[in-house]
C-alpha positions as CSV (number, residue, x, y, z in Angstrom):
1,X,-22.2,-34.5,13.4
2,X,-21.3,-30.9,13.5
3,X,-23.6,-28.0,15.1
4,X,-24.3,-25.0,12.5
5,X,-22.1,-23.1,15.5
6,X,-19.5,-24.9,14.9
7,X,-19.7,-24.9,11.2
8,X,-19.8,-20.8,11.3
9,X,-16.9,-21.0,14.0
10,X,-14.1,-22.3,11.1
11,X,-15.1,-19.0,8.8
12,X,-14.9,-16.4,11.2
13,X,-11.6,-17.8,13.0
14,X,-10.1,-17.6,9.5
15,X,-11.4,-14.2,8.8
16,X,-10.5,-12.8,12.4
17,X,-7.2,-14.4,11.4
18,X,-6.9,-12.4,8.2
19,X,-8.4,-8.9,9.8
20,X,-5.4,-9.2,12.4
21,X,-2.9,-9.8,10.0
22,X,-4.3,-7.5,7.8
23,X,-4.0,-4.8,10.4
24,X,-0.3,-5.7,11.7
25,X,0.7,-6.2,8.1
26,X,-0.2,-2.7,7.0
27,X,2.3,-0.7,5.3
28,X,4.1,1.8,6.8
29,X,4.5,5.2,5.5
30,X,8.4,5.1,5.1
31,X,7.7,2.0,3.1
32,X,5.5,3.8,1.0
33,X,7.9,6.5,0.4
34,X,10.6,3.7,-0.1
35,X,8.8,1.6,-3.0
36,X,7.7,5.5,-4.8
37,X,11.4,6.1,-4.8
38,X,12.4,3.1,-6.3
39,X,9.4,3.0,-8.9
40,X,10.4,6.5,-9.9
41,X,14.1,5.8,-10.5
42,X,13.1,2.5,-12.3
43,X,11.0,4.3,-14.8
44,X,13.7,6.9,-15.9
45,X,17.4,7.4,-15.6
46,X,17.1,11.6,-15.4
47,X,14.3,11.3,-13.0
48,X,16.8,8.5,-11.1
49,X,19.7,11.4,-11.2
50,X,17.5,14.6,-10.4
51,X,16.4,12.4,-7.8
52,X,12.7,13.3,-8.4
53,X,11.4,9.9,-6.1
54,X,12.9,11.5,-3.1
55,X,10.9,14.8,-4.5
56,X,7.6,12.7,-5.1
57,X,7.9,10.9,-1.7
58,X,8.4,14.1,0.3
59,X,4.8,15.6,-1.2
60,X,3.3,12.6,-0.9
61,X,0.4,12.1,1.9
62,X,0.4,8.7,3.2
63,X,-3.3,7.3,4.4
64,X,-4.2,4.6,6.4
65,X,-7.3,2.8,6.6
66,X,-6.2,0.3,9.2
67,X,-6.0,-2.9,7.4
68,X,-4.9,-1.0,4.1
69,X,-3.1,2.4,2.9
70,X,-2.6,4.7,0.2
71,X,-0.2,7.7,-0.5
72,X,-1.3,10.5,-2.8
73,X,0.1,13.8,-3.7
74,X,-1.8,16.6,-5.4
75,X,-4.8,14.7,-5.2
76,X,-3.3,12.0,-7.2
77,X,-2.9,8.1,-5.9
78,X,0.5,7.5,-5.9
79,X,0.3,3.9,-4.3
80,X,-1.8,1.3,-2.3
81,X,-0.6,-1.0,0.1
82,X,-1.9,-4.1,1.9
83,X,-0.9,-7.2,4.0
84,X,3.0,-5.7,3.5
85,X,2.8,-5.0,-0.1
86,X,3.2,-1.8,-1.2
87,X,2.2,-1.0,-5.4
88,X,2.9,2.0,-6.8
89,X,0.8,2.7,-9.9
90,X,1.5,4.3,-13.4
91,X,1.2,7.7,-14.0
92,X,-1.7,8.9,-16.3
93,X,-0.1,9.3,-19.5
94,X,-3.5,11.3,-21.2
95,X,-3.1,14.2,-18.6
């Protein structure tokens, strides 16, 4: 028969797990930089040659929550990143 401490010890060793790797796992900002780069030159072959990543990585502002980050520029979320993942997201086309 298990205790109810011991059933509530399983869930919070798993989360502790996550928070840690959640924290060491954290994107840097040089990789946030890196995957706007690469996202920008992806989405256009005069953007790719004017080199306008490099541009929009510069500006950028790179934020970290501790177990999560963002980069922005003007205001503007450029990309979110997580557990080593880095998204960058679309442009808003109706502005």
């Amino acid at each position: 028969m298990t205790t109810p401490a011991r059933r509530l010890a399983t869930p919070l060793a798993v989360l502790a797990v996550l928070l840690v790797l959640a924290v060491v796992l954290n994107p840097s900002p040089e990789r946030h930089r890196a995957k706007i780069k690469e996202a920008i030159a992806e989405r256009s072959q005069l953007a790719a040659l004017l080199r306008l990543g490099d541009l929009a990585a510069f500006v950028s502002h790179h934020h970290s929550l501790g177990v999560a980050s963002y980069t922005t520029a003007n205001d503007k979320l450029l990309s979110v990143g997580a557990f080593g993942i880095v998204v960058v997201l679309e442009p808003d086309s109706g502005r």
